[in-house]
N, CA, C and O atoms as a GROMACS GRO file, in nm:
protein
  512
    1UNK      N    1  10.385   5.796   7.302
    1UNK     CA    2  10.262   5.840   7.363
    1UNK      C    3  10.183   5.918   7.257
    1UNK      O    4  10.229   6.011   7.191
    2UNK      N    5  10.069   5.873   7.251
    2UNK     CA    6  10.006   5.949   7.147
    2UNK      C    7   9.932   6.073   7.191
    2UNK      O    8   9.925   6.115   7.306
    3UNK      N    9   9.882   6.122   7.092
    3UNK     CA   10   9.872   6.352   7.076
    3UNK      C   11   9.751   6.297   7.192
    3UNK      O   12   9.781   6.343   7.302
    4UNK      N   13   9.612   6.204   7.197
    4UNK     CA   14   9.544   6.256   7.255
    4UNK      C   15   9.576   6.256   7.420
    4UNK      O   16   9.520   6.334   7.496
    5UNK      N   17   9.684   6.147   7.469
    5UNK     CA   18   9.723   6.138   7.558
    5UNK      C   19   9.788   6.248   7.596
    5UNK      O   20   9.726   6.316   7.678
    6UNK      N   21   9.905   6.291   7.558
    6UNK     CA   22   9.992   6.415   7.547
    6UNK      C   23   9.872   6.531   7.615
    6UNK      O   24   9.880   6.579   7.728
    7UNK      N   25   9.766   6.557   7.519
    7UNK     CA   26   9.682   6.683   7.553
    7UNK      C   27   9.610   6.620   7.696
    7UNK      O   28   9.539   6.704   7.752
    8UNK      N   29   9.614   6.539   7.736
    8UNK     CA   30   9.523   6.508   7.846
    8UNK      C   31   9.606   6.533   7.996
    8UNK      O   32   9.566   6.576   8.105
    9UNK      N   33   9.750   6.481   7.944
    9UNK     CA   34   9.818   6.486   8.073
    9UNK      C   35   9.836   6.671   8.102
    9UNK      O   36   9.824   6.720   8.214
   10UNK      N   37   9.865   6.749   7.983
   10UNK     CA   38   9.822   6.868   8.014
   10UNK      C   39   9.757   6.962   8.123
   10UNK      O   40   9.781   7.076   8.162
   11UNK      N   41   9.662   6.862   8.157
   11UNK     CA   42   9.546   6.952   8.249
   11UNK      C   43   9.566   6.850   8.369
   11UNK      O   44   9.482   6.795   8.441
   12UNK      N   45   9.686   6.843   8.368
   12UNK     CA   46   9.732   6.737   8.552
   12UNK      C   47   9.865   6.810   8.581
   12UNK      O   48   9.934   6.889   8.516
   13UNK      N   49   9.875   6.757   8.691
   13UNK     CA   50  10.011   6.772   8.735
   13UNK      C   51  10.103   6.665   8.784
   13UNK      O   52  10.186   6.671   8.875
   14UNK      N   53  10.070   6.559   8.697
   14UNK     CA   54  10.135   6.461   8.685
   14UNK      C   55  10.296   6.492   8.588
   14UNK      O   56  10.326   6.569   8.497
   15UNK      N   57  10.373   6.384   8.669
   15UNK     CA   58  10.506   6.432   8.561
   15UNK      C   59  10.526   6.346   8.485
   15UNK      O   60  10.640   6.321   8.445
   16UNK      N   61  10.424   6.284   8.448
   16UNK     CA   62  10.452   6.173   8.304
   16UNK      C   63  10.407   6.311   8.173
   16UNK      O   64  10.420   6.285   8.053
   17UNK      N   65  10.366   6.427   8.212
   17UNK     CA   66  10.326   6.560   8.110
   17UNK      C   67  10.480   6.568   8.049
   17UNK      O   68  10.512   6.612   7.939
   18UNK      N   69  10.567   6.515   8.152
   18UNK     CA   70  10.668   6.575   8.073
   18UNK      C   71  10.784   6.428   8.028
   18UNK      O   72  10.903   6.428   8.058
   19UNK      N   73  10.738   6.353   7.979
   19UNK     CA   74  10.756   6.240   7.906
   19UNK      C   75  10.871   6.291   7.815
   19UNK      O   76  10.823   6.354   7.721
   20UNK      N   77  11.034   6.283   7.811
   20UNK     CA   78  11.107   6.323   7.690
   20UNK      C   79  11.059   6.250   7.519
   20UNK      O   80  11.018   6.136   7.496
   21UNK      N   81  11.078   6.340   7.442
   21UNK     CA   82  11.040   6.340   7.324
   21UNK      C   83  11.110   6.220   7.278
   21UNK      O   84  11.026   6.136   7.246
   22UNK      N   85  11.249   6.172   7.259
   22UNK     CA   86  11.325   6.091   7.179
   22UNK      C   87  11.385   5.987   7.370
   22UNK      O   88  11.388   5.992   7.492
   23UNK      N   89  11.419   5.904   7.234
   23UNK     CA   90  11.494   5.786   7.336
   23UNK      C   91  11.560   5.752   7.259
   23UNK      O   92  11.511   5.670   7.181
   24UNK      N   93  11.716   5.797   7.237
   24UNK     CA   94  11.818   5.764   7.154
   24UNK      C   95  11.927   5.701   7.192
   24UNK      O   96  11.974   5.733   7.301
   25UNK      N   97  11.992   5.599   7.113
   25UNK     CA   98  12.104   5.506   7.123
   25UNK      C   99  12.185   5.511   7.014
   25UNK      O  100  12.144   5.529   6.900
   26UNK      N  101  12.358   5.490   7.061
   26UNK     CA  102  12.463   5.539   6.958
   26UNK      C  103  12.517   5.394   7.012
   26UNK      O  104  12.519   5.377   7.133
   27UNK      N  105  12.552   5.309   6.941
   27UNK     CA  106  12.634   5.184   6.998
   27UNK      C  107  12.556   5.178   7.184
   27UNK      O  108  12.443   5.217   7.215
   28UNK      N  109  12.625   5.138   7.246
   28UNK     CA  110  12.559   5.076   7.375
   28UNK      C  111  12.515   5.183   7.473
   28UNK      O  112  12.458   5.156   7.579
   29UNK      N  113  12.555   5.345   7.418
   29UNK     CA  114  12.497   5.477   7.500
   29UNK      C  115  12.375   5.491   7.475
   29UNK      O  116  12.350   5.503   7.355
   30UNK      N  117  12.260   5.495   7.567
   30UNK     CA  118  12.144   5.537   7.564
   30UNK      C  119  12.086   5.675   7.628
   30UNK      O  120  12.100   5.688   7.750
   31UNK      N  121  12.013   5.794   7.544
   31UNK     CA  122  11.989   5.884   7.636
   31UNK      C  123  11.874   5.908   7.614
   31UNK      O  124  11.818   5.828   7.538
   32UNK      N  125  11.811   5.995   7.654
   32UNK     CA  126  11.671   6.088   7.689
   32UNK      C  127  11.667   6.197   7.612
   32UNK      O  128  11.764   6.258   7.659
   33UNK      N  129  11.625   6.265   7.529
   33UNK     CA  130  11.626   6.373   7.496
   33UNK      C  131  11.455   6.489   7.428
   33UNK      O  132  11.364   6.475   7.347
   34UNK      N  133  11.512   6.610   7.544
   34UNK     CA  134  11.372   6.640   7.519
   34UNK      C  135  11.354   6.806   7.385
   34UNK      O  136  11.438   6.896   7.393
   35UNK      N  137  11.307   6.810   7.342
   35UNK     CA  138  11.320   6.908   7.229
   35UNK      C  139  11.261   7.040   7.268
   35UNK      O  140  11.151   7.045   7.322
   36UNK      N  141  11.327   7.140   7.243
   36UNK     CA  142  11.253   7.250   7.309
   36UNK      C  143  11.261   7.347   7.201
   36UNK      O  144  11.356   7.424   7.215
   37UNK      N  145  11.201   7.364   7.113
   37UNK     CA  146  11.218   7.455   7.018
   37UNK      C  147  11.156   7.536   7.010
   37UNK      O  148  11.039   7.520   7.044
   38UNK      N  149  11.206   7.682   6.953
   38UNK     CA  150  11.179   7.814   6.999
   38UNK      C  151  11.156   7.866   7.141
   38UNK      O  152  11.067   7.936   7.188
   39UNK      N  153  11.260   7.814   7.190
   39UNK     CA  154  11.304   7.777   7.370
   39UNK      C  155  11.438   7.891   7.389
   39UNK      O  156  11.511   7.893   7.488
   40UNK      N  157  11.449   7.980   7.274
   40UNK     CA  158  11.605   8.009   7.290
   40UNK      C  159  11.556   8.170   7.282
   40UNK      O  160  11.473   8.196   7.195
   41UNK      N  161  11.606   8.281   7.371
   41UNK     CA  162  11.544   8.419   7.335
   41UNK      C  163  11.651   8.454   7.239
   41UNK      O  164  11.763   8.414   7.273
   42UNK      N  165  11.642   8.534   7.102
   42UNK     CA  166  11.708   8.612   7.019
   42UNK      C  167  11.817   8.742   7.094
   42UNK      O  168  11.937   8.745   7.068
   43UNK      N  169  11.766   8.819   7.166
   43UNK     CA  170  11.804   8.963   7.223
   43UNK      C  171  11.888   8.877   7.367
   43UNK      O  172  11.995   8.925   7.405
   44UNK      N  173  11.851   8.798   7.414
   44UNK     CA  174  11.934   8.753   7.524
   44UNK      C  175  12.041   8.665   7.526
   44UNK      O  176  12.148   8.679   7.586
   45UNK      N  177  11.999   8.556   7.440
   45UNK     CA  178  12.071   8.447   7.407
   45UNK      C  179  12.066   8.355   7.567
   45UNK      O  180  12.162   8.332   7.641
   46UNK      N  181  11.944   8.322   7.583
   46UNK     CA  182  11.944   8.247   7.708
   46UNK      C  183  11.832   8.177   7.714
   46UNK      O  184  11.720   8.227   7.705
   47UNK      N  185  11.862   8.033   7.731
   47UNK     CA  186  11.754   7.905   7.676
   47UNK      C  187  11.619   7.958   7.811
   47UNK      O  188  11.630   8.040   7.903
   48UNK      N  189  11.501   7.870   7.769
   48UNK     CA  190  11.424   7.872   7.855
   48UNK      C  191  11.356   7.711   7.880
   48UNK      O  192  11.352   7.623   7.793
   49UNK      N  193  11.312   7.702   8.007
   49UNK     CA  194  11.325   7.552   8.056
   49UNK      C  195  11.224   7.567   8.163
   49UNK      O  196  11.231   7.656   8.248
   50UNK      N  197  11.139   7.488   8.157
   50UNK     CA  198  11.022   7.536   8.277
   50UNK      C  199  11.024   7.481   8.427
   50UNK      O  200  11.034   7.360   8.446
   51UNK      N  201  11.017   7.544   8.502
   51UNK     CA  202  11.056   7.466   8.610
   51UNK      C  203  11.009   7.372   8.658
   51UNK      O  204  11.072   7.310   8.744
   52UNK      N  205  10.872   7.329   8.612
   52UNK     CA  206  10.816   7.189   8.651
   52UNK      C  207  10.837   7.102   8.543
   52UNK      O  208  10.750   7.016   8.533
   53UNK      N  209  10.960   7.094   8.426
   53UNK     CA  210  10.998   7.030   8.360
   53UNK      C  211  11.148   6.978   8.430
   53UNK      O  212  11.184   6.869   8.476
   54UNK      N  213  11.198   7.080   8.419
   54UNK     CA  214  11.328   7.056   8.510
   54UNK      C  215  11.312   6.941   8.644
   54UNK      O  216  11.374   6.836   8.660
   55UNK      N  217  11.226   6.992   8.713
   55UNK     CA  218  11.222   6.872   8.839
   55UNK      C  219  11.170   6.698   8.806
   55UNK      O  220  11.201   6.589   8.854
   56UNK      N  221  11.074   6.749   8.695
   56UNK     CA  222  11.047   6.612   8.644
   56UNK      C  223  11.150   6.484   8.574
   56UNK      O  224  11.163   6.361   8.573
   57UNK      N  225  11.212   6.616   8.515
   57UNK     CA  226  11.304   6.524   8.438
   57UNK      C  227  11.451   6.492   8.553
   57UNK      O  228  11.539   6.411   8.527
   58UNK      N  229  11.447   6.571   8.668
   58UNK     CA  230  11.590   6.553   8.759
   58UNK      C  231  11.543   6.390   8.828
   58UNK      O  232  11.632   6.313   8.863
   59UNK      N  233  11.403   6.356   8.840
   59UNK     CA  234  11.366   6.276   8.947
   59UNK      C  235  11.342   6.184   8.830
   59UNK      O  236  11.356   6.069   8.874
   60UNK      N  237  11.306   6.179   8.671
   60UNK     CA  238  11.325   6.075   8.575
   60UNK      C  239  11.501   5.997   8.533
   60UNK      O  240  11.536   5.889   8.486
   61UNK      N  241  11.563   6.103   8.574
   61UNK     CA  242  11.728   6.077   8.568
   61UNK      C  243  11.754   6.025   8.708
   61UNK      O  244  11.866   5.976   8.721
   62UNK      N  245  11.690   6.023   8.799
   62UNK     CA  246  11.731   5.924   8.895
   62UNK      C  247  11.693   5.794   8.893
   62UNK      O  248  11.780   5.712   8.926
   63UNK      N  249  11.575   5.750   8.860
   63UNK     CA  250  11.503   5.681   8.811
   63UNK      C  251  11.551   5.611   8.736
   63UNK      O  252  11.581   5.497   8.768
   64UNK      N  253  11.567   5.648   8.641
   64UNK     CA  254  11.616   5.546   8.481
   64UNK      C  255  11.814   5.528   8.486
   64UNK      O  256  11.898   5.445   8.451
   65UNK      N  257  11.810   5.648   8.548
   65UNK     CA  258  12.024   5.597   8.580
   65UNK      C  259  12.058   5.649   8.406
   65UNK      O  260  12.175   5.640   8.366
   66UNK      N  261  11.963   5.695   8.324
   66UNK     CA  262  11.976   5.742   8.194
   66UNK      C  263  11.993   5.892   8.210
   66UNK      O  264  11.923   5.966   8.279
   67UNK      N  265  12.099   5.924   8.133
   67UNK     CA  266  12.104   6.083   8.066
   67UNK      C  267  12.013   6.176   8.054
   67UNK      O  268  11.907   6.114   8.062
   68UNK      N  269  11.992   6.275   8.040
   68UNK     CA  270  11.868   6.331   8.004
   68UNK      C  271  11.942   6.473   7.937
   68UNK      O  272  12.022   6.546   7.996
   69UNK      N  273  11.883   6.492   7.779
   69UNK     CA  274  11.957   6.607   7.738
   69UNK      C  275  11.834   6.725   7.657
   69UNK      O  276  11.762   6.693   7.563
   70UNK      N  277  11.838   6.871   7.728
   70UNK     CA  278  11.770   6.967   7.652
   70UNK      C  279  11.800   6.993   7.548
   70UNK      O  280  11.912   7.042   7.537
   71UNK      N  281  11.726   6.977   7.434
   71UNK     CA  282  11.793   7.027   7.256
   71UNK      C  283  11.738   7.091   7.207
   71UNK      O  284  11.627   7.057   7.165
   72UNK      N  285  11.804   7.258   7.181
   72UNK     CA  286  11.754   7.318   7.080
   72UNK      C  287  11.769   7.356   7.022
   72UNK      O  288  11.887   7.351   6.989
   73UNK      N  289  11.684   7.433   6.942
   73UNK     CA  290  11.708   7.471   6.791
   73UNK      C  291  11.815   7.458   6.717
   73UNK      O  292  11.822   7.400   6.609
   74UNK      N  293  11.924   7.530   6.792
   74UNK     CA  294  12.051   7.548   6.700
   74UNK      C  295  12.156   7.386   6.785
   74UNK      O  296  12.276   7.370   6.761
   75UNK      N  297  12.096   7.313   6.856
   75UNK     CA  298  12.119   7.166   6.862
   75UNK      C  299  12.247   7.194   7.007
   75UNK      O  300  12.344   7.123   7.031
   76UNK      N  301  12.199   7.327   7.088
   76UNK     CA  302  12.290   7.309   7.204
   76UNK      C  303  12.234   7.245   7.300
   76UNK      O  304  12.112   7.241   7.286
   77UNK      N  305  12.272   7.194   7.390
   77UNK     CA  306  12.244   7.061   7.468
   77UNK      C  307  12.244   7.128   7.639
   77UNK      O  308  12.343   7.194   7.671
   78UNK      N  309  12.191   7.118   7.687
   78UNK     CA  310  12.166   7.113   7.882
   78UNK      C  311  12.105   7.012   7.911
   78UNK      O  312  12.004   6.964   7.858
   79UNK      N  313  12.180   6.968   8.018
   79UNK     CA  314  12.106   6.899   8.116
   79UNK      C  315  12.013   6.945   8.213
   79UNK      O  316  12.025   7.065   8.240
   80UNK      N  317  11.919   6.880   8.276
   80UNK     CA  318  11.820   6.938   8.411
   80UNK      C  319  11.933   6.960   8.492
   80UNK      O  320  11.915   7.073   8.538
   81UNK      N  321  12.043   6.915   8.538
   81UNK     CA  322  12.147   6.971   8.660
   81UNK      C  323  12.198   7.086   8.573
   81UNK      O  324  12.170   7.188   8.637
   82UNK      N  325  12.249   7.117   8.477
   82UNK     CA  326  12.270   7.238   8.417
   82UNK      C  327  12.202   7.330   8.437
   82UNK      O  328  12.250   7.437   8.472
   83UNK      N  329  12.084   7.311   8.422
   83UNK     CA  330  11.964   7.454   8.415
   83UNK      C  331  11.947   7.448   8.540
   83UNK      O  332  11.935   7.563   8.579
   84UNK      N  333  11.935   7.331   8.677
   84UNK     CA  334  11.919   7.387   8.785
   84UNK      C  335  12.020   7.471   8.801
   84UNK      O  336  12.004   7.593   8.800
   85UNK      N  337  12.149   7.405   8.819
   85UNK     CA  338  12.285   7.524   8.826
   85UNK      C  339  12.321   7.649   8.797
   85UNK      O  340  12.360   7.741   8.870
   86UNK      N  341  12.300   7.641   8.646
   86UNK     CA  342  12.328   7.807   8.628
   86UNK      C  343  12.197   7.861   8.570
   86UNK      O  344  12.203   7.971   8.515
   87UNK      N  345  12.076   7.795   8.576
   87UNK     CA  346  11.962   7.893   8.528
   87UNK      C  347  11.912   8.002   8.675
   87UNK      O  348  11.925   7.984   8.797
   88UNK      N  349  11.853   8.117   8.591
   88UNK     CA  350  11.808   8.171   8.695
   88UNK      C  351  11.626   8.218   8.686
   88UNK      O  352  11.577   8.252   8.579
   89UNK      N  353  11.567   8.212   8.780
   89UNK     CA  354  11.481   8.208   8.770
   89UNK      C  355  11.354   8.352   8.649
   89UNK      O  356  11.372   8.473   8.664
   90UNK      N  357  11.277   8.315   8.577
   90UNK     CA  358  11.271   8.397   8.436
   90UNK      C  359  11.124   8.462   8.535
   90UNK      O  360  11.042   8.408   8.609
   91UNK      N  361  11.145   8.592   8.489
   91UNK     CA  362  11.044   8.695   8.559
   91UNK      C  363  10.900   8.616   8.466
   91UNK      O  364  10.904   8.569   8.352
   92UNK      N  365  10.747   8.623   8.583
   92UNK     CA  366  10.664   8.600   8.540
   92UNK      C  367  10.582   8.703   8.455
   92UNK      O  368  10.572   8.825   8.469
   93UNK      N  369  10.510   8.592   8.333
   93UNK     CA  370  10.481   8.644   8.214
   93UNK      C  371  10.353   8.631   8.221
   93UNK      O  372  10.304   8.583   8.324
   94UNK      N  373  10.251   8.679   8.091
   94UNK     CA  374  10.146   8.570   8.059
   94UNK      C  375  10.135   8.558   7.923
   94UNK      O  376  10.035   8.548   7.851
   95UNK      N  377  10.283   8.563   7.890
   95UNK     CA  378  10.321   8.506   7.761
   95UNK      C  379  10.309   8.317   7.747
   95UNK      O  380  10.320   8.223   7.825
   96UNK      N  381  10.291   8.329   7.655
   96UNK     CA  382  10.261   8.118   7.647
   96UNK      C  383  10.191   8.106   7.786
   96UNK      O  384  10.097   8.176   7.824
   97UNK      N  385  10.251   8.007   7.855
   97UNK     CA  386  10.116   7.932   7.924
   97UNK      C  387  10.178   8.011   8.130
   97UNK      O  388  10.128   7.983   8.239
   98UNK      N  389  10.290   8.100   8.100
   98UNK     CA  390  10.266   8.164   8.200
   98UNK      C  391  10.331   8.080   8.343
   98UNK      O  392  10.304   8.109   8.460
   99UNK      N  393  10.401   7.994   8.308
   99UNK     CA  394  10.440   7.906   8.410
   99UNK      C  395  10.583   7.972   8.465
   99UNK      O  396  10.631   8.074   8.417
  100UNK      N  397  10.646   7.890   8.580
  100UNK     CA  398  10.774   7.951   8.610
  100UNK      C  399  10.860   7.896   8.550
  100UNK      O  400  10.856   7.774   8.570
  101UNK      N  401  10.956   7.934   8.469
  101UNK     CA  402  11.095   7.906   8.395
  101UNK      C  403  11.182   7.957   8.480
  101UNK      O  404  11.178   8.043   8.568
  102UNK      N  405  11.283   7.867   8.425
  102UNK     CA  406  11.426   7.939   8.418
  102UNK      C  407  11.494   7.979   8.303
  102UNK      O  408  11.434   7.940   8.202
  103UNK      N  409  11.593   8.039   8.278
  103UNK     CA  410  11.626   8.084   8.214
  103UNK      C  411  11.798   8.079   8.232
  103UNK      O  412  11.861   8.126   8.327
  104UNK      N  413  11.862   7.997   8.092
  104UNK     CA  414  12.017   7.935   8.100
  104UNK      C  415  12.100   8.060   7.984
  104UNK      O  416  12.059   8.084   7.870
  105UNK      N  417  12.200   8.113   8.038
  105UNK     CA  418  12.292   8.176   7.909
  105UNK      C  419  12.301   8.041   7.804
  105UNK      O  420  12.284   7.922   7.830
  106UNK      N  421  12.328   8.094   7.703
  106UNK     CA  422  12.329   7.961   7.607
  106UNK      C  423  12.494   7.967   7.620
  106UNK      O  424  12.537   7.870   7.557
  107UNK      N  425  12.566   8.016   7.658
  107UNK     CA  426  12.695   7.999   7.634
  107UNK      C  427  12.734   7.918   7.746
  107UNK      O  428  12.855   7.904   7.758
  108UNK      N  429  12.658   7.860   7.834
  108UNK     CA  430  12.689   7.773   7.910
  108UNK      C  431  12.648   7.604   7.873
  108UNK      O  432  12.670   7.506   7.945
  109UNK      N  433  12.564   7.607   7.701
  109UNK     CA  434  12.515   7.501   7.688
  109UNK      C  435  12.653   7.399   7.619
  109UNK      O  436  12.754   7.466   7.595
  110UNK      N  437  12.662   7.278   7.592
  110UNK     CA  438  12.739   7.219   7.552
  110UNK      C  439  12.669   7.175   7.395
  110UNK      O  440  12.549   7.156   7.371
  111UNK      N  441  12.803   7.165   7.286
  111UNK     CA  442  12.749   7.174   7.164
  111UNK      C  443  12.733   7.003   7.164
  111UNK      O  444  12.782   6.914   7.234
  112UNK      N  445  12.623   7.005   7.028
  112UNK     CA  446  12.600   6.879   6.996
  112UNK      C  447  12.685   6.774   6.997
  112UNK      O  448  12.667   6.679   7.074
  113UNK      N  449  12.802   6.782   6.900
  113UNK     CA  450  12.899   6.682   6.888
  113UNK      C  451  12.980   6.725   7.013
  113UNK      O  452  12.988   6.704   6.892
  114UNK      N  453  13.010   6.742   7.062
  114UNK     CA  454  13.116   6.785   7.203
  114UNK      C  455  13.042   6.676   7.322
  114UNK      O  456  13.094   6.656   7.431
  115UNK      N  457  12.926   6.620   7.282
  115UNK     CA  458  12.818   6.529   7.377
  115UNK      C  459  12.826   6.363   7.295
  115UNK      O  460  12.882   6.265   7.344
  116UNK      N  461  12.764   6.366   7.179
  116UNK     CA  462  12.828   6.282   7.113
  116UNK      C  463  12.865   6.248   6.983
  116UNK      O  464  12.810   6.163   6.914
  117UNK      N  465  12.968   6.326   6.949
  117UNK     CA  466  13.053   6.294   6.864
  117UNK      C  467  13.037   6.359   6.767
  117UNK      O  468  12.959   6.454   6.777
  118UNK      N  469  13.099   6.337   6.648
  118UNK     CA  470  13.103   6.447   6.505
  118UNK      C  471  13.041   6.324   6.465
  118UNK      O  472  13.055   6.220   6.530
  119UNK      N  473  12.936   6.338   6.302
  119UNK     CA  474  12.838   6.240   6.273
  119UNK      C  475  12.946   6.152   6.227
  119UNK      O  476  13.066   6.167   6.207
  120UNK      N  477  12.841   6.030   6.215
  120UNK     CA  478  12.972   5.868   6.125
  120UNK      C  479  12.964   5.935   5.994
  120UNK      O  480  12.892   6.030   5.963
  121UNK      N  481  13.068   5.855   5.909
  121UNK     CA  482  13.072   5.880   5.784
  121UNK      C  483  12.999   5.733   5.724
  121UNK      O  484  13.026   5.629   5.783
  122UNK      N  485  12.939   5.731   5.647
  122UNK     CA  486  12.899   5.577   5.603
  122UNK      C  487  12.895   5.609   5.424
  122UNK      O  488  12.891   5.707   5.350
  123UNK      N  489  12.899   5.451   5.412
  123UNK     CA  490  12.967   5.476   5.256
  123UNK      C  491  12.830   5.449   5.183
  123UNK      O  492  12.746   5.382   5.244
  124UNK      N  493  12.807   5.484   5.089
  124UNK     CA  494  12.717   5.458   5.001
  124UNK      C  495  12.720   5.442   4.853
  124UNK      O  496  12.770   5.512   4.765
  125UNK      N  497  12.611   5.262   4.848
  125UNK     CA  498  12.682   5.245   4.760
  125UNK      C  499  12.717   5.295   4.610
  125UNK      O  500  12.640   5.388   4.588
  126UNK      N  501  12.778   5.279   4.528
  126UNK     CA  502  12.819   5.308   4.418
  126UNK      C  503  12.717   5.310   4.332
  126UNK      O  504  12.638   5.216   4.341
  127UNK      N  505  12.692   5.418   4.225
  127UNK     CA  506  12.592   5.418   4.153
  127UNK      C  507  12.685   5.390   4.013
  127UNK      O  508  12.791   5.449   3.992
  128UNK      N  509  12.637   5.305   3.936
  128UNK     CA  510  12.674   5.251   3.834
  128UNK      C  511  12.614   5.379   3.691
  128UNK      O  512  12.636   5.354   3.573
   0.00000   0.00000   0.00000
């Protein structure tokens, strides 16, 4: 989807606004994955996830029968049933755009490879 589209769905409340970033495949596993960076508080250690992202993406995972995984920064992984589960709702701000979040301990997130896998090794070839 391109930037001018992206900025347009913005000013709707349509849930194609929240379109996941990547559509990734490892051999015949396909998932969803949406990027949330600088999503993680320093002093708390507890991701943030907006709540009209969360519902979008719970009713896109019914939909597609596909995965759907939160990734950030430091590459820990939630799902939308994760953050519904143990997030709790994040006191209102009018920091950034002021919407309702939740808010996940990160120690409840699952690490990258623990989802899928430690990277391949691949050989490369020989430099003469």
């Amino acid at each position: 989807m391109g930037e001018p589209v992206r900025l347009a769905l913005r000013s709707t409340d349509s849930f194609l606004r929240w379109t996941p970033d990547l559509i990734a495949a490892r051999d015949r596993q396909v998932v969803m994955i949406d990027c949330k960076s600088r999503m993680t508080s320093r002093t708390s250690s507890r991701h943030a996830i907006e709540n009209a992202a969360v519902t979008a993406h719970l009713q896109l995972v019914a939909w597609t029968r596909l995965p759907l995984y939160y990734a950030f920064d430091n590459l820990d992984l939630l799902t939308p049933g994760d953050a519904l589960g143990t997030g709790i709702h994040g006191p209102r701000t009018t920091a950034g755009s002021g919407a309702p979040y939740l808010l996940v301990p990160s120690d409840r997130a699952l690490a990258f490879d623990q989802v899928f896998g430690p990277p391949r090794r691949t050989s490369l070839p020989r430099v003469a």
